[in-house]
C-alpha positions as CSV (number, residue, x, y, z in Angstrom):
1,X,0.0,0.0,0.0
2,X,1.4,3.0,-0.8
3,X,1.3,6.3,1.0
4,X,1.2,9.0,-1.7
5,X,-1.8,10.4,0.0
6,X,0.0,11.5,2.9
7,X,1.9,14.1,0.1
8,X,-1.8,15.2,-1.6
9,X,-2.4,18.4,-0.9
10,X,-4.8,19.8,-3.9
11,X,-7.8,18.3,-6.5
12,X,-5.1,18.9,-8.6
13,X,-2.2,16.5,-7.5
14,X,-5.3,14.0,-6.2
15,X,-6.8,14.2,-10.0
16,X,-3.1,13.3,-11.1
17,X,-2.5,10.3,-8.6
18,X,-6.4,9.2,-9.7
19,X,-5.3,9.0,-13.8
20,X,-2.5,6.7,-12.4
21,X,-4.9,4.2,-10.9
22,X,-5.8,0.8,-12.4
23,X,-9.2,1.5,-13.9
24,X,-10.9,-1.3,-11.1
25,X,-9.1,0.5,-8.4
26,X,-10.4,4.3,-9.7
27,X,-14.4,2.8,-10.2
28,X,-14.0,0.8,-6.5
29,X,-12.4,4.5,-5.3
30,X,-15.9,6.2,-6.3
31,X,-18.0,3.2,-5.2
32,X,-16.2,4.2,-1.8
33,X,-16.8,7.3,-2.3
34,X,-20.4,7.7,-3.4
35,X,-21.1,5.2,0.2
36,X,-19.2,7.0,2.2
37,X,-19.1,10.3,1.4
38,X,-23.0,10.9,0.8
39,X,-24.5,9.2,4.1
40,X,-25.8,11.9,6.1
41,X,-29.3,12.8,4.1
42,X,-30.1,15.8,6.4
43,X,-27.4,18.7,6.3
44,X,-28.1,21.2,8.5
45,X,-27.7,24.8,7.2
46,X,-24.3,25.6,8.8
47,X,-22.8,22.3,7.2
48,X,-23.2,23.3,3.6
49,X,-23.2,27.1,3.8
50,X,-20.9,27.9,7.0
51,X,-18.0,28.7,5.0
52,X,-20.2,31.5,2.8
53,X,-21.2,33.0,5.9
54,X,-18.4,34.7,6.5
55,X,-17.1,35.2,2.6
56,X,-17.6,38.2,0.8
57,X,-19.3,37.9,-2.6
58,X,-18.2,39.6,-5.7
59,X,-20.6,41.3,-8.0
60,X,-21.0,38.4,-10.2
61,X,-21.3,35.8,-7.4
62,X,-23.8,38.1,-5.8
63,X,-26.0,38.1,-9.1
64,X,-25.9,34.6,-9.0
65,X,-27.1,34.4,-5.4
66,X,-30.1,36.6,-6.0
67,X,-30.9,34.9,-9.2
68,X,-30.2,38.1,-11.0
69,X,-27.9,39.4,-14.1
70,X,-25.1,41.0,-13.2
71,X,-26.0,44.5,-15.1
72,X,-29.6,43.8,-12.7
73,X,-27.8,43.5,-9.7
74,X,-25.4,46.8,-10.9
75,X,-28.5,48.9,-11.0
76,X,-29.3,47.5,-7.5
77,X,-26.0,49.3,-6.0
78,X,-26.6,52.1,-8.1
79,X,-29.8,52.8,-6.3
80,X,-28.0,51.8,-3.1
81,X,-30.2,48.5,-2.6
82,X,-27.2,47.0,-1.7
83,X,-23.7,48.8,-0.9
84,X,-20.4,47.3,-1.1
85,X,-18.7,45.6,2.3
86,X,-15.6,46.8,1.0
87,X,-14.2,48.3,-2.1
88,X,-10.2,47.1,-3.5
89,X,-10.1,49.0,-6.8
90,X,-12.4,48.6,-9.1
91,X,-14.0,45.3,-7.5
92,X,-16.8,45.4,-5.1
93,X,-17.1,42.9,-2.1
94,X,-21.0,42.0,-0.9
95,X,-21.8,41.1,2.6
96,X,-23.8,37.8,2.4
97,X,-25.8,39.1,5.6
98,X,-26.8,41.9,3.1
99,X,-27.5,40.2,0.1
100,X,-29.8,37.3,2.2
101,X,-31.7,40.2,3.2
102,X,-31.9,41.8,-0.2
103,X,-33.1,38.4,-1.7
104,X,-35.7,38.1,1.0
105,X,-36.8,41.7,0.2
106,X,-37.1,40.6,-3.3
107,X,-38.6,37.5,-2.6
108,X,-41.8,39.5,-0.6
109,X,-41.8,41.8,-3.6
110,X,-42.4,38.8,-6.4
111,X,-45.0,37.4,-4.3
112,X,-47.4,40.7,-4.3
C-alpha cells in the first residue's frame, strides 16, 4: 500500500494520482466514495453554507445568489439596494448578511 496520500495536498495533485490508478481501483475509489461520502441525508444549514457566511461575494457571485444578471444586480447598487462591504479597486465585495436580506426583500416583492 502505498502512502502517496500523505503528500496530496490539492484536486489537482489527487486528480493526477487518480489517472494513475488501475481503472478497477479508480471505479472501487468512487464506489467508496459515493457510500461513504454521501451518508448523512439531512445537512443542517451551517454544514453546507458555513463557509459563505463569512465570505464576501463579488458582483457576479452576488448576481448569482439573488438569481439576477449582473448588469440587474449593478442597477441595484446604483440605487443603493445594496452597498459594497468593502471596495479594492475597481471590485466590489457584498456582505452575504446583506445580500440574504436583499433576496428576502425581493422574494416578498415577487410574491405581491
Amino acid at each position: 500500500m502505498s502512502h502517496a496520500a500523505d503528500t496530496i495536498t490539492t484536486a489537482e495533485e489527487l486528480f493526477a494520482v487518480m489517472k494513475e490508478m488501475p481503472t478497477g481501483e479508480r471505479v472501487r475509489f468512487f464506489t467508496l466514495l459515493g457510500k461513504n461520502a454521501f451518508e448523512k441525508e439531512n445537512f443542517t444549514h451551517e454544514e453546507v453554507f458555513g463557509d459563505v457566511l463569512n465570505s464576501e461575494f463579488t458582483a457576479a457571485e452576488a448576481a448569482e445568489y439573488l438569481d439576477v444578471s449582473v448588469a440587474t444586480f449593478r442597477r441595484y447598487v446604483q440605487a443603493k439596494k445594496m452597498v459594497p462591504a468593502r471596495v479594492v479597486g475597481r471590485n466590489q465585495f457584498f456582505d452575504p448578511g446583506a445580500l440574504k436580506a436583499l433576496k428576502k426583500a425581493l422574494r416578498e416583492v415577487r410574491r405581491h
